[in-house]
C-alpha positions as MATLAB code, in Angstrom:
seq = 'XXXXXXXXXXXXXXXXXXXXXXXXXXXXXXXXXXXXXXXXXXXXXXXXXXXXXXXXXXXXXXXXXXXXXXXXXXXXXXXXXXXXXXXXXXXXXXXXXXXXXXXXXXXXXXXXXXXXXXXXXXXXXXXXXXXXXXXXXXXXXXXXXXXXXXXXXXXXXXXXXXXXXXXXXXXXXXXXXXXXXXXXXXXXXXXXXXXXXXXXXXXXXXXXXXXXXXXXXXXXXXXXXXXXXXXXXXXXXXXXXXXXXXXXXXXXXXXXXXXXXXXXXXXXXXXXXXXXXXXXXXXXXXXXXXXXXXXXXXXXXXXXXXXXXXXXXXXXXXXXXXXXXXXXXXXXXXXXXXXXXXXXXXXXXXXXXXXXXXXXXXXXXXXXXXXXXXXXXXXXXXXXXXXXXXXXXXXXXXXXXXXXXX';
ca = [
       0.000    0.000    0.000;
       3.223    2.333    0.880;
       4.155    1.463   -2.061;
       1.060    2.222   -4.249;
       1.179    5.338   -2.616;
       4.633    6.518   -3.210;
       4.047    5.740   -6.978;
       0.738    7.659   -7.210;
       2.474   10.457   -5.885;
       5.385   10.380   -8.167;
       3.031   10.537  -10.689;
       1.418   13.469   -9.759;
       4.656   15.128   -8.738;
       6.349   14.151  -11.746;
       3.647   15.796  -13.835;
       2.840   18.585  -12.206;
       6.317   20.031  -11.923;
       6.906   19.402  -15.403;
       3.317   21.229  -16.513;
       3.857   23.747  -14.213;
       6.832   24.501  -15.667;
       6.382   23.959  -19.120;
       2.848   26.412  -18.802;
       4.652   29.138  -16.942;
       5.711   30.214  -20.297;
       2.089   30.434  -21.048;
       2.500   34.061  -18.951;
       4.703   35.114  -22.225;
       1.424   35.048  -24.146;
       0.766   38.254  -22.521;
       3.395   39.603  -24.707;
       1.677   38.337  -27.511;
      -1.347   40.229  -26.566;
      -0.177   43.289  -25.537;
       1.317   42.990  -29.096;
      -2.196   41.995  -31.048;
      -3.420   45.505  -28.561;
      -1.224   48.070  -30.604;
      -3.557   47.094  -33.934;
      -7.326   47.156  -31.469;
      -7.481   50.845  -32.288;
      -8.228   49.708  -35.399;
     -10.642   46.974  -34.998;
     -13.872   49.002  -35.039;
     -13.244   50.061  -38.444;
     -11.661   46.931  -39.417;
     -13.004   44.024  -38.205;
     -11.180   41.888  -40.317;
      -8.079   42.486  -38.442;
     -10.087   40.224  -35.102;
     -11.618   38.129  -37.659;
      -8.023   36.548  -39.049;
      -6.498   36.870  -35.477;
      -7.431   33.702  -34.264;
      -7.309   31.465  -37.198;
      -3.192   32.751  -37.472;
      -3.137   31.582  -34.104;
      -4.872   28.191  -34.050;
      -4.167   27.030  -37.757;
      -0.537   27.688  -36.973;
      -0.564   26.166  -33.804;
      -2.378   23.220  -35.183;
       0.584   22.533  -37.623;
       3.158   23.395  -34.667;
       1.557   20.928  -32.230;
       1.607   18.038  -35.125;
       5.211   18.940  -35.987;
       5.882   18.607  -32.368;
       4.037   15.300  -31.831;
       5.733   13.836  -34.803;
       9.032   14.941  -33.777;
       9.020   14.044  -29.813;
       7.218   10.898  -30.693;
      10.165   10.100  -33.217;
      12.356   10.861  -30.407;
      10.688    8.153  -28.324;
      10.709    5.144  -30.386;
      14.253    5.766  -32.547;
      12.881    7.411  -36.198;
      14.457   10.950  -35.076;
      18.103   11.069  -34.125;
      18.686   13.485  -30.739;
      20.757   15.820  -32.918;
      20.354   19.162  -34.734;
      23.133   18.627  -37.405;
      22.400   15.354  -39.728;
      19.365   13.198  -38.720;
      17.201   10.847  -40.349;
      15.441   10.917  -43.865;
      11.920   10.642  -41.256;
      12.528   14.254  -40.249;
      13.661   15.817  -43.120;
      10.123   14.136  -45.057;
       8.553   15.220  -41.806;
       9.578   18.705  -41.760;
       8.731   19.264  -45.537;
       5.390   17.927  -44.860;
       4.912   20.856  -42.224;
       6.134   23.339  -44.642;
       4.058   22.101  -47.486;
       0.632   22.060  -45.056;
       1.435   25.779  -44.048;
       1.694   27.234  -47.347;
      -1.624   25.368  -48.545;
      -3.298   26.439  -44.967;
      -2.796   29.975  -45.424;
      -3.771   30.244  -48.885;
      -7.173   28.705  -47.190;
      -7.270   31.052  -44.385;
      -7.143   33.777  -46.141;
      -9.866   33.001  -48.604;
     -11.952   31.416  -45.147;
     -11.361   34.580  -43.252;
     -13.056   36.184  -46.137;
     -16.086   34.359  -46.226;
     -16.635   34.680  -42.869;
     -16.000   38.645  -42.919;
     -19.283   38.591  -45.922;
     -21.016   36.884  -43.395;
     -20.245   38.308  -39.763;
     -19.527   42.004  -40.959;
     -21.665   42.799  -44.425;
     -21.289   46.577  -44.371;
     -17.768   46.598  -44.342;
     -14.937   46.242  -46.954;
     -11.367   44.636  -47.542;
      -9.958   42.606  -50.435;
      -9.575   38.903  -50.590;
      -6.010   39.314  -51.601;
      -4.899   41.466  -48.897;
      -5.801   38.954  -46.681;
      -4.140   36.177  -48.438;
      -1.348   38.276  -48.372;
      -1.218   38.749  -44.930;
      -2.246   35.586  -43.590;
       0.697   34.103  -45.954;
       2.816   36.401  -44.627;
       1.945   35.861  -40.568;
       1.771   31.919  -40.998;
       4.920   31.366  -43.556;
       8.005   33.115  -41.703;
       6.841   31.514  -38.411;
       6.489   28.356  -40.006;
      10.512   28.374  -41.306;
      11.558   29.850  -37.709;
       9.826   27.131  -36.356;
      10.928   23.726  -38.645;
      14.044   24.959  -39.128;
      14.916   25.917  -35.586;
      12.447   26.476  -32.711;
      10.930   22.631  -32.593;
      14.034   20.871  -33.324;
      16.193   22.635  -30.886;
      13.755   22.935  -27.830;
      12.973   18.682  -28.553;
      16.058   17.198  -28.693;
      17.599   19.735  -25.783;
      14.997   18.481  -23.291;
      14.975   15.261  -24.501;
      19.268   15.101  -23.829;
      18.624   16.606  -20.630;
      15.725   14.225  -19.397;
      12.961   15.967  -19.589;
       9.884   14.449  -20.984;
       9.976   16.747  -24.779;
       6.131   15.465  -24.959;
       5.529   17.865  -21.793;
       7.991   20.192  -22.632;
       7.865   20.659  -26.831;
       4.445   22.201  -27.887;
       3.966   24.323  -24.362;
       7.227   26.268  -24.882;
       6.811   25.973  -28.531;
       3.171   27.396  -28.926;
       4.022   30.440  -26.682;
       6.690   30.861  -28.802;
       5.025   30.890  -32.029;
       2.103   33.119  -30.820;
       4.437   35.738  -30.100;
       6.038   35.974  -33.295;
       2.934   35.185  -35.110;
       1.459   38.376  -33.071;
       4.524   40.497  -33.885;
       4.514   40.018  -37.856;
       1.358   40.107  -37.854;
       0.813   43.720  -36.615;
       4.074   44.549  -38.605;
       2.680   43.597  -41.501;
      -0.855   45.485  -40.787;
       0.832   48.450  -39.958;
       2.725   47.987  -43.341;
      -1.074   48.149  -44.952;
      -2.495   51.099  -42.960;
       0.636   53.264  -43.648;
       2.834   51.987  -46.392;
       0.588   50.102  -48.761;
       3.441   49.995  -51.614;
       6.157   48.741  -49.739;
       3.351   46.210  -47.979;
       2.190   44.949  -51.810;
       6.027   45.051  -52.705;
       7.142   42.566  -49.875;
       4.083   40.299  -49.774;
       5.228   39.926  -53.367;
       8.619   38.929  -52.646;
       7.893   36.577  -49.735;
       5.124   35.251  -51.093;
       7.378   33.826  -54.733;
      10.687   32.725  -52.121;
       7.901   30.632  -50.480;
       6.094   29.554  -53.772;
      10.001   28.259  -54.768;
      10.526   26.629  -51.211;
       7.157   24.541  -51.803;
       8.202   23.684  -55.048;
      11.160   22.417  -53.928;
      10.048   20.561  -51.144;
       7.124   18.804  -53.148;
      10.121   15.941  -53.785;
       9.242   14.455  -50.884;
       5.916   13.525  -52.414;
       7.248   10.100  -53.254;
       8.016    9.608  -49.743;
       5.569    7.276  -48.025;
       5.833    9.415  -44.052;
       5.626   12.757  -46.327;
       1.968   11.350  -47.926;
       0.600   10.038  -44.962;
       0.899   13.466  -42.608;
       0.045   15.744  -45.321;
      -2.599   13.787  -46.125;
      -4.369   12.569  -42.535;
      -2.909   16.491  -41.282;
      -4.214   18.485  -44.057;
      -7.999   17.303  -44.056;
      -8.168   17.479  -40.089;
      -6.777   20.851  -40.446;
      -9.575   21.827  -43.369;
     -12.221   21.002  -41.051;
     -10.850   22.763  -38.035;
      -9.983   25.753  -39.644;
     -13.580   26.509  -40.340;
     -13.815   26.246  -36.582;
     -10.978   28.629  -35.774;
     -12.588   31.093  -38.686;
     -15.819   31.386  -36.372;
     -13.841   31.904  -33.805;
     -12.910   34.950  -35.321;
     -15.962   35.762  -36.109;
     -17.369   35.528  -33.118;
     -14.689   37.561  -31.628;
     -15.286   40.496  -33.870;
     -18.518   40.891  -32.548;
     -17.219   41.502  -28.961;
     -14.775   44.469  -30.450;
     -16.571   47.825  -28.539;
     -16.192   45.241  -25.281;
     -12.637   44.202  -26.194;
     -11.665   48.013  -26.084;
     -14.121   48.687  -22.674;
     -12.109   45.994  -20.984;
      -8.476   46.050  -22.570;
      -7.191   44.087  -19.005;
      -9.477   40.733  -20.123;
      -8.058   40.848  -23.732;
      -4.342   40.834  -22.500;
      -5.081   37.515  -20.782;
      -7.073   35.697  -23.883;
      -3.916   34.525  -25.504;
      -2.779   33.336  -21.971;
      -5.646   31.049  -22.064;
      -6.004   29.671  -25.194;
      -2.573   28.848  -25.242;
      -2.824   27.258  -21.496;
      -5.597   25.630  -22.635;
      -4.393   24.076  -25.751;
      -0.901   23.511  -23.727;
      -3.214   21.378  -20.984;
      -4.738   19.447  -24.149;
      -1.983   18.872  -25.847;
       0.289   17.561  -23.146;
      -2.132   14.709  -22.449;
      -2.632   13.672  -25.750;
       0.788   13.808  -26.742;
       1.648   11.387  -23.145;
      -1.303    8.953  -24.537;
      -0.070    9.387  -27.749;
       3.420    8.232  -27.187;
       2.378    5.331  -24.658;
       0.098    4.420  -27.020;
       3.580    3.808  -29.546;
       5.226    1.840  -26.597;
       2.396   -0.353  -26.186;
       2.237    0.771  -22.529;
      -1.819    1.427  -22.496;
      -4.431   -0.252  -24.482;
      -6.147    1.480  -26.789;
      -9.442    1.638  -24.910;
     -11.531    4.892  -23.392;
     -11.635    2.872  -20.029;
      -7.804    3.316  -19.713;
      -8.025    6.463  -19.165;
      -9.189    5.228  -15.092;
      -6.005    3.671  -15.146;
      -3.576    5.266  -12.156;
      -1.241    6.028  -14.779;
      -3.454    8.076  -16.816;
      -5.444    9.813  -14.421;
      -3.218   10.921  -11.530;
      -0.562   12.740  -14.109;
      -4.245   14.495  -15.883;
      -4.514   15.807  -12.663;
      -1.299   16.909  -12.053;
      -1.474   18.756  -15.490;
      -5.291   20.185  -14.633;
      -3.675   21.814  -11.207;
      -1.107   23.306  -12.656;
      -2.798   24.946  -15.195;
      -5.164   26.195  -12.430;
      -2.250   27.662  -10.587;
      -1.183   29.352  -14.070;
      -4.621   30.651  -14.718;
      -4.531   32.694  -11.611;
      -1.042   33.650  -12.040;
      -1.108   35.235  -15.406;
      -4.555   37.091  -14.505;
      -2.845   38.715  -11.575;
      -0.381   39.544  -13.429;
      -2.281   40.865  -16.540;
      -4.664   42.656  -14.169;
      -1.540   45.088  -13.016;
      -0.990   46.138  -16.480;
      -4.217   47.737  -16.324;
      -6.494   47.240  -13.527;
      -6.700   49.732  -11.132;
      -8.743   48.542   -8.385;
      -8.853   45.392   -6.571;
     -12.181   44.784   -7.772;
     -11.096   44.360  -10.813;
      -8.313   42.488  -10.159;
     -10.184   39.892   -8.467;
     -12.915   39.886  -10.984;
     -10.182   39.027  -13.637;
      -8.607   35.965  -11.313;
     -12.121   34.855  -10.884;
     -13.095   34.468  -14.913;
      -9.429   33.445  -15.732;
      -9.752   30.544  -12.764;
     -13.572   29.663  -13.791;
     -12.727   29.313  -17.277;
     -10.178   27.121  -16.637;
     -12.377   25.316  -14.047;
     -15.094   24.708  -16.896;
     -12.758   23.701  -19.834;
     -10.835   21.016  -17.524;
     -13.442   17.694  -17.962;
     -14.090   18.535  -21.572;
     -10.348   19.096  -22.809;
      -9.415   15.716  -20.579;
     -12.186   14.056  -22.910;
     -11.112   15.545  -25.941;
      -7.506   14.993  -25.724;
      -7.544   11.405  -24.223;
     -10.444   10.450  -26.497;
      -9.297   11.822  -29.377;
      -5.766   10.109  -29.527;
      -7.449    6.748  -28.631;
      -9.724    7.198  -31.816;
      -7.022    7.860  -33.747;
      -5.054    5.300  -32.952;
      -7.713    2.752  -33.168;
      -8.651    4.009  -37.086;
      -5.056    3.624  -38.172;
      -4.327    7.145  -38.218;
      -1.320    8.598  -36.657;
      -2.193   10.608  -33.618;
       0.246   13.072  -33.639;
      -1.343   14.200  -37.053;
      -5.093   14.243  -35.858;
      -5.315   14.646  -31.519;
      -3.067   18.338  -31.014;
      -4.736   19.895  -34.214;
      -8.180   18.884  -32.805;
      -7.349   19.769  -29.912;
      -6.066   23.188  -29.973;
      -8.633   24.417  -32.424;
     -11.689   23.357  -30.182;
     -10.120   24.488  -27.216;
      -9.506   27.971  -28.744;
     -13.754   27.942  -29.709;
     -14.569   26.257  -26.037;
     -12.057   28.737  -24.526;
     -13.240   32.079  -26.207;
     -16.827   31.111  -25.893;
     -16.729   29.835  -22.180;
     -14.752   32.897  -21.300;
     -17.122   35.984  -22.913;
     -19.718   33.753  -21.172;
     -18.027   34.286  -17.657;
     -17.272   37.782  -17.923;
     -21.239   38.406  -18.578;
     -21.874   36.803  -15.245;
     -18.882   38.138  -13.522;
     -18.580   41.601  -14.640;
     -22.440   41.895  -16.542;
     -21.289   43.179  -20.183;
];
């Protein structure tokens, strides 16, 4: 029994120090949205700039999270060499694959941000190709920072030092990419509001060094690992996207509120990426003890010791993070404790709400998947991360009517 009980709280401890850690860069999101603030001044008049916000962030951090499964799951079982320099033909396939998704996905999102502008925001005006041009633009250069360098280096370092890269990987990795997606993003708006020549002139120049790159890469195609992700990745994606679009939409709609209540929009990338993070970290642990053959693929494993007590080591911490970053979002502009502690309380409640259904989701989904034949890491994190971002902004406009009456 002493025993049982020292394991069960390894497993919690082991877990929850890891999560905590690995979502305390979740409070670097608040970078990203002070950076996605410097453009709200411009959201009343151009909706579209909310609209194609959260599709950047979700569509990109659905092809981040299955680069990330693919490449700490490679780690586990032998197909990816713990090096930067020369590896194996699996990752170089694996990486083109990513590359070759993004530039197809932002063609999409552009043309789906634009539908869903005709729809959500009728009177209003912008041109499909601007916002292929920008989505391009904000999903292509973090997309090469990323495959090239970001995943790669933060994997295989916390894989040579011991740490789990399945808890580590995406967290650090999604924060990562939500701040740069954030920051070229607003560059390049602020290239269309002021300087619309030199913004057509170097959309037109990235946009044919990429067209070359996917060109290039499109070798691969004979490659059997290179098929199967872009083609089980790419059709997930589709469908989520639309998801991640309405998202948008939806957000758009809550724009004179967004700029009543700037201290609540500095912690909504926070949460979507803690969120996701939560999500992601137990499907990625299912997903690569599903590869071992440590759990059967069943729903009811999921009661298994194993399984449960490190899900609730991950749900704590992110309960602890939710409160942290809201405190610490609050100071940048509350000015009252009420307001401080109304923002703890929607930031803790919305993480409070979103724990049973993301523990579903995320254990569920890579237990489907792996039952069908289809390769987790391509399917679980982009579900995932796109219905968390819907669950999350819904749930959390939902709490701040109750809480603060909007």
């Amino acid at each position: 029994m002493n025993n049982e009980g020292g394991r069960n709280i390894t497993l919690f401890s082991g877990a929850f120090s890891q999560t905590l850690f690995a979502l305390s860069f979740s409070t670097l999101d608040l970078a990203a949205g002070f950076i996605a603030s410097l453009v709200a001044s411009y959201v009343v008049k151009m909706p579209w700039i909310l609209i194609i916000y959260p599709p950047l962030l979700t569509v990109r951090g659905n092809i981040s999270g299955m680069f990330s499964g693919r490449l700490t799951t490679g780690l586990h079982v032998g197909l990816i060499k713990p090096t930067i320099g020369k590896n194996t033909e699996y990752f170089y396939s694996l990486r083109a694959s990513i590359f070759f998704m993004s530039f197809i996905n932002a063609f999409v999102v552009g043309f789906l941000t634009y539908a869903v502008f005709l729809v959500f925001e009728p009177l209003y005006n912008v041109s499909l190709l601007i916002l292929i041009s920008i989505a391009m633009m904000s999903m292509m250069i973090p997309t090469v920072i990323s495959i090239f360098f970001l995943a790669p280096l933060i994997a295989i370092a916390s894989y040579k030092r011991g740490i789990d890269p399945d808890v580590i990987a995406y967290p650090i990795l999604s924060t990562a990419n939500d701040i740069i997606v954030s920051a070229i993003y607003v560059v390049t708006v602020w290239l269309f509001i002021f300087w619309e020549n030199v913004f057509i002139a170097v959309s037109f120049i990235l946009i044919t060094l990429f067209s070359f790159i996917f060109i290039y890469l499109s070798k691969y195609w004979t490659d059997k690992n290179f098929r199967k992700t872009v083609s089980e990745g790419i059709f997930i994606i589709m469908i989520l996207m639309v998801i991640s679009n309405l998202t948008g939409g939806v957000l758009s709609k809550l724009r004179y509120y967004i700029e009543r209540y700037p201290h609540i929009l500095t912690i909504y990338p926070c949460l979507l990426t803690m969120i996701g993070d939560e999500g992601s970290i137990i499907a990625s642990t299912t997903t690569t003890k599903l590869g071992l053959g440590n759990i059967k693929p069943s729903l009811k494993s999921i009661i298994h010791r194993e399984n449960i007590i490190p899900i609730l080591g991950v749900l704590l911490a992110g309960l602890i993070m939710s409160t942290v970053f809201a405190t610490i979002g609050s100071f940048l502009y509350a000015f009252s404790l009420l307001k401080l502690v109304q923002t703890i309380l929607i930031s803790f409640i919305t993480a409070f709400l979103l724990a049973t259904p993301i523990i579903f989701i995320s254990f569920g989904s890579a237990i489907v998947a792996f039952k069908r034949g289809l390769n987790p890491d391509n399917f679980t994190i982009p579900t995932i991360t796109s219905l968390s971002d819907f669950l999350t902004t819904i749930s959390l406009f939902t709490v701040i009517k109750l809480i603060i009456g909007i």
